[in-house]
N, C-alpha and C positions, 0 to 999 in steps of 0.2 A: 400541953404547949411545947412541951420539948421534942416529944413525940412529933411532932410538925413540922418541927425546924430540921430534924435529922431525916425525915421523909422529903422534905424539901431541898437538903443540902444534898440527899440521896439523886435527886432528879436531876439537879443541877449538875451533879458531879458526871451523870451516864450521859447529860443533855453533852458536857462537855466533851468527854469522852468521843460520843459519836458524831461531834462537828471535827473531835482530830481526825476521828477515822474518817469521817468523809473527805478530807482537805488532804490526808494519806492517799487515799483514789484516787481523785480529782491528779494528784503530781502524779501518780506513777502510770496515770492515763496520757496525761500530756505529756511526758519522759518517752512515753512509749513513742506517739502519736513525731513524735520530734525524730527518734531512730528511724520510723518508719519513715520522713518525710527526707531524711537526710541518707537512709539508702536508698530512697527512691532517686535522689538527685546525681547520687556517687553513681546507680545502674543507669541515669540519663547519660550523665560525664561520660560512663563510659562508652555506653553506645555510640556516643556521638566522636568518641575519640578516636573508635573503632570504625565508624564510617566513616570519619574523616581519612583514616590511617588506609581501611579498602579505596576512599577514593582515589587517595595519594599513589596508593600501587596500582590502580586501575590506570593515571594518568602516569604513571611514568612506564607503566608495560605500552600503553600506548604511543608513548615519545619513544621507546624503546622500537616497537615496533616499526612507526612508521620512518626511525632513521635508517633499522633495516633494511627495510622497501627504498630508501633513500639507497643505501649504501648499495644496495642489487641493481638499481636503475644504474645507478653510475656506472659499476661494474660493466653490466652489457653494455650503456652505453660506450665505454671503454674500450671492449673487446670489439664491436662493431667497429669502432674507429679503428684501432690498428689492424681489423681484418682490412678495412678496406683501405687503410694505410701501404698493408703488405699487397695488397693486386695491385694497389699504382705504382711500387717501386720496382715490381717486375724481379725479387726476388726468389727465388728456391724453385723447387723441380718445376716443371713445365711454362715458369713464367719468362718466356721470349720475347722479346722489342720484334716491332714488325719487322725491322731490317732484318734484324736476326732470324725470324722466321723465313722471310722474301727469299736469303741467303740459302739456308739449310733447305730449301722447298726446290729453288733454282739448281742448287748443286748435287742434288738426289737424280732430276731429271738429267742434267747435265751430261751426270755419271752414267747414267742408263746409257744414255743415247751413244758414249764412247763406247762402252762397253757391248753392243749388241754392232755398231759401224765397225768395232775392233776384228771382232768375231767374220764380220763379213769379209771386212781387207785380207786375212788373214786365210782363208780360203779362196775369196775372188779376184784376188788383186792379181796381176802380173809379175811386177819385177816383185824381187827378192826382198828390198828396200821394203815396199807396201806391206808383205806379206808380214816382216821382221814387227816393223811399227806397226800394223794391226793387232799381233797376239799382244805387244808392249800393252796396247792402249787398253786389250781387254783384262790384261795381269792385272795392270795396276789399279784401274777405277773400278777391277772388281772387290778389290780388298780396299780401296777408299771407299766403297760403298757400304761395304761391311759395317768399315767402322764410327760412319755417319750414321746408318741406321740404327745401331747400339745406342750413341750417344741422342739422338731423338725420341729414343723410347723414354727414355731418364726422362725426357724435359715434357714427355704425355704427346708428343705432335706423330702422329701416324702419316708417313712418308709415303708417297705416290708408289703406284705397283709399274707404272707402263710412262712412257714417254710422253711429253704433249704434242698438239696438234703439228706445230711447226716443227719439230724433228721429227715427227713419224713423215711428215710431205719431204723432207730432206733424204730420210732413211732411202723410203720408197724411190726415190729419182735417181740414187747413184744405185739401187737393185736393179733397175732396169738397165743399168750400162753393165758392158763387158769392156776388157782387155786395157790398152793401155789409154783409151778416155774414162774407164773409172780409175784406172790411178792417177789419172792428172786432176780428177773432181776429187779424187778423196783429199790428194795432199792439199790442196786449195782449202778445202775444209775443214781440213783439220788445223792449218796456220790463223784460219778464221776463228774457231771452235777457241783454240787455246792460247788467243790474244785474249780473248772476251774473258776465261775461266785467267786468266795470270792475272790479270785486273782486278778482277772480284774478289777473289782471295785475298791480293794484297788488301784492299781496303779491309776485308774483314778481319785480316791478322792484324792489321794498325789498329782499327774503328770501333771492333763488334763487341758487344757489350756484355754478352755473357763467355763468361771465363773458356769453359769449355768446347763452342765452338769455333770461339774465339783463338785455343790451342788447336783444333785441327784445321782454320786454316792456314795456318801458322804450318804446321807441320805435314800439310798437305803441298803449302806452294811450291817447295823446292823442287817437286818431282814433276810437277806442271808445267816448272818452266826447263825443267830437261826436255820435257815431252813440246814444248813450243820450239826450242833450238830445234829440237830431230824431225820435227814438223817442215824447218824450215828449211833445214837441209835438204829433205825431200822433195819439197818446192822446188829448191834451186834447180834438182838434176831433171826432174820431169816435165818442171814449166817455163824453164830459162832464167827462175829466179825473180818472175813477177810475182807481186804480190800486193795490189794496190788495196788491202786493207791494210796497212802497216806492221805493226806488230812488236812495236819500241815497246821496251817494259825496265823496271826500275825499280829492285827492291833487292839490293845486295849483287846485280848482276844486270847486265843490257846485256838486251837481243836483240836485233833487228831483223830485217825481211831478207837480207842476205845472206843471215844464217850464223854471224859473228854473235859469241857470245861470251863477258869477261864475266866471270865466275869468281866467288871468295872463297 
């Protein structure tokens, strides 16, 4: 009987026994199964904090980007504006106002056509007077020529090689005279020629818009309007002192067709 109870108490004690060991598993399976489930969540958190985090940089490289492309459009749109700001203000080398150009295109040919009529008085003319005022005219609007051409290159405007149509028909009509009827055409001419050039100048030494054409003619007229006195001088002795284009000028000094000139 004892025997029985000690083989019983035996089973019972191993039965026990192996319900703790089993209830030992069972927790350190579910312990386990719980780490596992709770790094799986920490490896989700973080993927997803980490796609969150790439998408965040994907969307601000992109705001990044496209205020770039903002800031660049602007930019050229910017620089287009003040390009074309700068051509409508008609600032810096080459950019002329038409008068300004009209001026500098007119006064090139102007020049020629003294200069080549000077040339000719100066060997075909008669009296002494023509001959004097011929080389004058070709001295001096050869070296005003000079320095018109100079100051034209600056501004990019390529200046006439030959006279135009209406002074090459002038040129030609007093070639064909001799003796004392071309010095009565020339000085006639020439009081017309350099009423027309004392006028233009003035306005362009008052008016003209760019600086430096603006100084030569400025520092051109005074010698223009010696050369219209000595003009008119000429007039007087060789044509009685007619001169029905007039010839009144007014910019520090009158002339008139008589030949009177008050000077400063």
């Amino acid at each position: 009987m004892n025997k029985r109870v000690i083989t019983i108490g035996h089973v019972v004690a191993l039965a026990f026994f192996l319900l703790i060991g089993l209830f030992l598993v069972v927790q350190q399976n579910y312990a386990g199964d719980q780490q596992n489930s709770n790094q799986a969540n920490r490896n989700t958190n973080g993927n997803s904090n980490r796609s969150r985090n790439t998408n965040s940089a994907n969307m601000n490289s992109n705001m990044s980007g496209n205020a770039n492309m903002s800031g660049n459009a602007n930019m050229s749109s910017n620089m287009n504006s003040n390009s074309s700001m700068s051509g409508m203000t008609g600032t810096g080398s080459g950019a002329l106002s038409s008068a300004d150009q009209k001026f500098v295109m007119e006064a090139a040919i102007g020049g020629m056509a003294e200069v080549e009529l000077g040339r000719r008085a100066a060997q075909q003319g008669t009296s002494d007077a023509v001959k004097q005022f011929g080389q004058r005219m070709a001295d001096d609007h050869s070296k005003a020529n000079a320095e018109l051409m100079t100051i034209a290159s600056t501004k990019g405007i390529t200046l006439p090689t030959d006279v135009d149509a209406k002074h090459r028909a002038m040129i030609g009509r007093l070639a064909r005279m001799t003796g004392p009827a071309f010095d009565k055409a020339y000085a006639k001419e020439m009081v017309n020629d350099h009423n027309k050039d004392v006028s233009a100048f003035q306005k362009e030494s008052a008016k003209g818009g760019d600086p430096d054409v603006k100084a030569f003619a400025a520092k051109t007229l005074p010698t223009l309007q010696e050369h219209q006195r000595m003009a008119n001088e000429m007039n007087t002795t060789l044509n009685g002192g007619t001169n029905k284009s007039g010839g009144n000028s007014n910019s520090g000094g009158n002339s008139n067709g008589n030949g009177n000139s008050n000077r400063p």
